[in-house]
C-alpha positions in Angstrom: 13.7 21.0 10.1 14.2 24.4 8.4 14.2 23.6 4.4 17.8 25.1 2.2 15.5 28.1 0.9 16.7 31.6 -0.7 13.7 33.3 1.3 11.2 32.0 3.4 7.4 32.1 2.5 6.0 35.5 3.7 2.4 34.8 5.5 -0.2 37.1 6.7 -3.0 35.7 8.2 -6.4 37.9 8.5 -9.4 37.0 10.2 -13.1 38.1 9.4 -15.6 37.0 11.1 -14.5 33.9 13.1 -14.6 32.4 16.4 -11.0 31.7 16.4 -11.4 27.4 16.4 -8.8 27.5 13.3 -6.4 29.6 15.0 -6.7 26.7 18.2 -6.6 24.2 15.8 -3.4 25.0 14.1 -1.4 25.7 17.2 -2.4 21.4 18.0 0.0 20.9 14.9 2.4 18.7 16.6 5.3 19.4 13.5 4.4 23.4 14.1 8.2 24.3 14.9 9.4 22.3 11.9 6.6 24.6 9.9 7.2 27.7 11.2 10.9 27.6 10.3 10.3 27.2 6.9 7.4 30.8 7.1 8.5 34.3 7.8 5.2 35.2 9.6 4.1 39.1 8.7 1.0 39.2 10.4 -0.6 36.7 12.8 -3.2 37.5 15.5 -1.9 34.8 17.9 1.7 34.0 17.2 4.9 36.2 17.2 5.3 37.8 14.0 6.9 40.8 12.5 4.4 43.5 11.6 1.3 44.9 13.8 -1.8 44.4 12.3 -2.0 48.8 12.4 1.6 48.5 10.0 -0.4 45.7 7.8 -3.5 47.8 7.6 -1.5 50.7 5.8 -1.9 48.2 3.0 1.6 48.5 2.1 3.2 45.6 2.3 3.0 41.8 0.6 3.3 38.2 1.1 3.3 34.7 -0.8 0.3 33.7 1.3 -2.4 35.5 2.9 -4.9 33.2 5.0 -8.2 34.7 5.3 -10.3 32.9 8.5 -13.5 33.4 9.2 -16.4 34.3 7.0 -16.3 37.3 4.9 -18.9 40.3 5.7 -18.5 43.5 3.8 -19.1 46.2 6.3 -16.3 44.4 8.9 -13.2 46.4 9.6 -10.1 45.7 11.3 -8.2 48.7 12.5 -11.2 50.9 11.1 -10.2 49.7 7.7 -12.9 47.6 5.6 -11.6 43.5 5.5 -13.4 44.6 2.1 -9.9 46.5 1.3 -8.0 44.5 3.3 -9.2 41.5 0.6 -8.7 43.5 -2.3 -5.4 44.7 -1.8 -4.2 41.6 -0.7 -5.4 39.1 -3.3 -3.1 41.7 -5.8 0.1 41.8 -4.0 0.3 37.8 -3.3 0.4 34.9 -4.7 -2.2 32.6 -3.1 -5.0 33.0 -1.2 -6.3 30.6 1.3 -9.6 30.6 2.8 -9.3 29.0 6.3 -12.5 26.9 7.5 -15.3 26.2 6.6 -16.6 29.9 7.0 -14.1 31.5 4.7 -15.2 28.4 2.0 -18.3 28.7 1.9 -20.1 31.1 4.6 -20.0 28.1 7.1 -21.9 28.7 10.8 -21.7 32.5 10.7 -23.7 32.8 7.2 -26.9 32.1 9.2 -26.4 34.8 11.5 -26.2 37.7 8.6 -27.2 35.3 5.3 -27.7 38.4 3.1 -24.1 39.9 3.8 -21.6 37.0 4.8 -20.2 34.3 2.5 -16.9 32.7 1.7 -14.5 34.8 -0.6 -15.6 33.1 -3.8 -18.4 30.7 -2.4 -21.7 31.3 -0.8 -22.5 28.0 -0.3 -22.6 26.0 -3.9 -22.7 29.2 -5.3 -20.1 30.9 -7.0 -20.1 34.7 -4.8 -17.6 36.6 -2.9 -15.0 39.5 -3.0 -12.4 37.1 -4.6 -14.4 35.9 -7.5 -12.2 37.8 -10.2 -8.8 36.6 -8.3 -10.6 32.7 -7.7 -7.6 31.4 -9.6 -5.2 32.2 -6.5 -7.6 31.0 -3.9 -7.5 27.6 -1.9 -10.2 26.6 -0.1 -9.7 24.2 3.2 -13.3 23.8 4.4 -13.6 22.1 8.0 -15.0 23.6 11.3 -12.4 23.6 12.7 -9.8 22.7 9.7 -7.6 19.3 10.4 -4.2 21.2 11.1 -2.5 18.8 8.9 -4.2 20.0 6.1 -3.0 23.2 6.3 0.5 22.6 7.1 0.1 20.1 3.9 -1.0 22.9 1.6 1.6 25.2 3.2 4.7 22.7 2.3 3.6 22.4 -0.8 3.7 25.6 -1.8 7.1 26.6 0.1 8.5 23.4 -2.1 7.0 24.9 -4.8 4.6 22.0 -6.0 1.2 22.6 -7.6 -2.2 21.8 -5.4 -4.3 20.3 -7.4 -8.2 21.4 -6.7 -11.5 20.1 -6.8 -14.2 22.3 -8.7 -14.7 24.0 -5.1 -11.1 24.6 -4.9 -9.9 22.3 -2.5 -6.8 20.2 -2.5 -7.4 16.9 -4.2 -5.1 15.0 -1.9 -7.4 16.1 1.0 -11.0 16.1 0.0 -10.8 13.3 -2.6 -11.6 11.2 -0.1 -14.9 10.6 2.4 -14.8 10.6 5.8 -16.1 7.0 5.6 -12.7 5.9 3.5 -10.7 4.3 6.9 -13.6 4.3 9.4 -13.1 1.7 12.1 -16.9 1.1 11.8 -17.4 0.2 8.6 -17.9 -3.5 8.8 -20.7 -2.5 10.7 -21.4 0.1 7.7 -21.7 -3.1 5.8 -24.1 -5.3 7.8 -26.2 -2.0 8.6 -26.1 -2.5 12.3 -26.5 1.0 14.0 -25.1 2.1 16.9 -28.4 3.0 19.9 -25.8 6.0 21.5 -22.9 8.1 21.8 -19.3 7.2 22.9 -20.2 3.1 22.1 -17.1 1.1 20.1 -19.3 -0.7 18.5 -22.1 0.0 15.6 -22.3 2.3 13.2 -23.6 6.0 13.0 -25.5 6.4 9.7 -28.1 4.7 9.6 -29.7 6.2 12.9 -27.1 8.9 14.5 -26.9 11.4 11.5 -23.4 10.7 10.7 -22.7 11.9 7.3 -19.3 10.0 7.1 -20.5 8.3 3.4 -21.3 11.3 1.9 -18.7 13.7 3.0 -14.8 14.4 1.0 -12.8 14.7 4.3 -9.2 12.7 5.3 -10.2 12.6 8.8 -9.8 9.3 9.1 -7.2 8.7 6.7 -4.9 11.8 8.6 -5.6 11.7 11.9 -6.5 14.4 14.4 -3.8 15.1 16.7 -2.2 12.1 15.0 -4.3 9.7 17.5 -8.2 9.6 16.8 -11.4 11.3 14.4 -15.0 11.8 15.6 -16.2 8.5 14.7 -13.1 6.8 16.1 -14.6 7.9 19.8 -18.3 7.4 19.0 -19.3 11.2 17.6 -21.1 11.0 14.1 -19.5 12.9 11.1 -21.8 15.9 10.5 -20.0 16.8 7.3 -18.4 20.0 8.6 -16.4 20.4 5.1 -19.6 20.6 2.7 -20.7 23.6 1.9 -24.2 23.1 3.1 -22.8 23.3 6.4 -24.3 23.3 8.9 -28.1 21.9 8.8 -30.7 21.2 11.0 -31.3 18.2 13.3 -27.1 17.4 12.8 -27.7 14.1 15.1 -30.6 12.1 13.6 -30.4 10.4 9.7 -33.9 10.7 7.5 -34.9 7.4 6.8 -37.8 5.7 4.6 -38.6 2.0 6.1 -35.3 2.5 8.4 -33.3 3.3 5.1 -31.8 6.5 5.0 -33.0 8.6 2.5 -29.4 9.6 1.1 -27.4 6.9 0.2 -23.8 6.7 0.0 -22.0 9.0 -2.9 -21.3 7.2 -6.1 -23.7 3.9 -5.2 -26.7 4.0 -7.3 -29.7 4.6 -5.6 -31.9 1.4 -6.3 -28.7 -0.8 -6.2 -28.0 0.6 -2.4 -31.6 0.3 -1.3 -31.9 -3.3 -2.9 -27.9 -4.6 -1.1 -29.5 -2.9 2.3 -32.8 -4.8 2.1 -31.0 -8.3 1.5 -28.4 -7.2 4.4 -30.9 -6.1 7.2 -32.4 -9.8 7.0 -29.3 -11.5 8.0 -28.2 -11.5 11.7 -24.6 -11.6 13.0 -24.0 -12.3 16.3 -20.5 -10.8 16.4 -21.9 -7.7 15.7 -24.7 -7.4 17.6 -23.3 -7.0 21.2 -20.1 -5.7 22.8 -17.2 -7.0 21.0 -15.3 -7.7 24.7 -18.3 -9.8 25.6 -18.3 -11.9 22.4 -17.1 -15.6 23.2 -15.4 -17.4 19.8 -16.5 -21.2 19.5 -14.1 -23.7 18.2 
């Protein structure tokens, strides 16, 4: 429901270069009515809104937010003007910055196909690097490929109620990448026993140990907030493959490096020698429960 405001927030979103999976995403936002009446939309490329992108290319407007999707490259232009000046004139005349997806983070899929020339808008990767560096205090980052709607729509209330977002040292929200993808996993007792899944789309066994899943060592809610408010990846059987680090994407995403069928990165925060000691002692016990379907298990009295 529309909040008692004096003026609503004023949003342009711009798009660099993108293949338009945030813009999808965000339309699933099943509270996107409630949202919307709270946002006077300037510019959007998909939704009603009041200005042409030709009347928001005269660089002559503002806005409270500008969303930037998509990964940044220097020599794109929309409306044969530079997203270069687009960036620049923006980032003066509003008052925060968000950079939408993993691309606009950190450089994300689209970094590989130019890596000299696109980046995030103050990331390339780990990196500090990007048009925004010298306005980095106004920019929120919301990594993901696509990004969880409900993160954005989070970020967005909070600054139409005019709360502070706290951020991460990569500048995303706290409340939103403190935790892992792991934290709320409905696999994780077999996390525990190390019993692996053998394929995709099973119920049972979990995805790290052999399927790539990067769950443990990846700050994402998408198990804590769920997609479409029903299910995540490894809800349905589909590792993690840690779409909201900036070292997204890498190579062989399905398959987990291993020394003696131990991966070779161990969860974040557990100590390295304790993990690979707990694992040893765990892979020696057997538990029948686990080791089958779950509908075929019969209990004994």
């Amino acid at each position: 429901m529309p909040l008692n405001l004096e003026t609503k927030l004023r949003l342009i979103w711009i798009q660099g270069v993108t293949c338009n999976a945030n813009i999808h995403s965000f339309l699933n936002l099943p509270s996107l009515p409630s949202l919307l009446s709270n946002i006077d939309m300037v510019y959007h490329p998909s939704l009603e809104c009041s200005h042409a992108l030709e009347e928001i290319t005269l660089l002559e407007t503002s806005c409270d937010v500008l969303i930037f999707e998509g990964a940044y490259d220097p020599l794109l232009k929309r409306n044969d003007v530079l997203v270069k000046d687009i960036l620049e004139y923006y980032s003066k005349n509003t008052k925060y910055v968000i950079a939408l997806g993993s691309c606009a983070s950190f450089g994300g899929i689209f970094k590989a196909s130019a890596p000299e020339r696109n980046s995030g808008l103050i990331f390339n990767e780990k990196e500090e690097y990007g048009p925004l560096l010298d306005s980095k205090t106004k920019v929120i980052n919301l990594s993901g490929c696509p990004i969880h709607p409900e993160w954005l729509s989070y970020t967005l209330n909070m600054i139409i109620s005019k709360r502070e977002v706290l951020l991460d040292k990569l500048h995303r929200p706290l409340e939103l990448y403190s935790n892992l993808a792991h934290h709320g996993c409905t696999r994780n007792e077999y996390f525990e026993w190390k019993i692996d899944t053998k394929g995709f789309g099973e119920k049972e066994g979990c995805m790290f140990y052999e399927q790539g899943c990067r769950g443990p060592v990846t700050h994402a809610s998408c198990n804590k907030i769920l997609w479409n408010e029903v299910s995540s990846k490894t809800r349905v059987g589909t590792p993690c493959f840690g779409c909201t680090e900036p070292d997204f994407p890498r190579s062989n995403l399905y398959s987990t490096k291993t020394n003696m069928s131990i991966p070779q990165e161990v969860p974040l925060g557990v100590p390295k020698r304790a993990y690979l000691t707990v694992t040893g002692i765990t892979k020696t016990f057997s538990i029948k429960r686990l080791e089958g379907k779950l509908i075929d298990y019969k209990t004994t009295d």
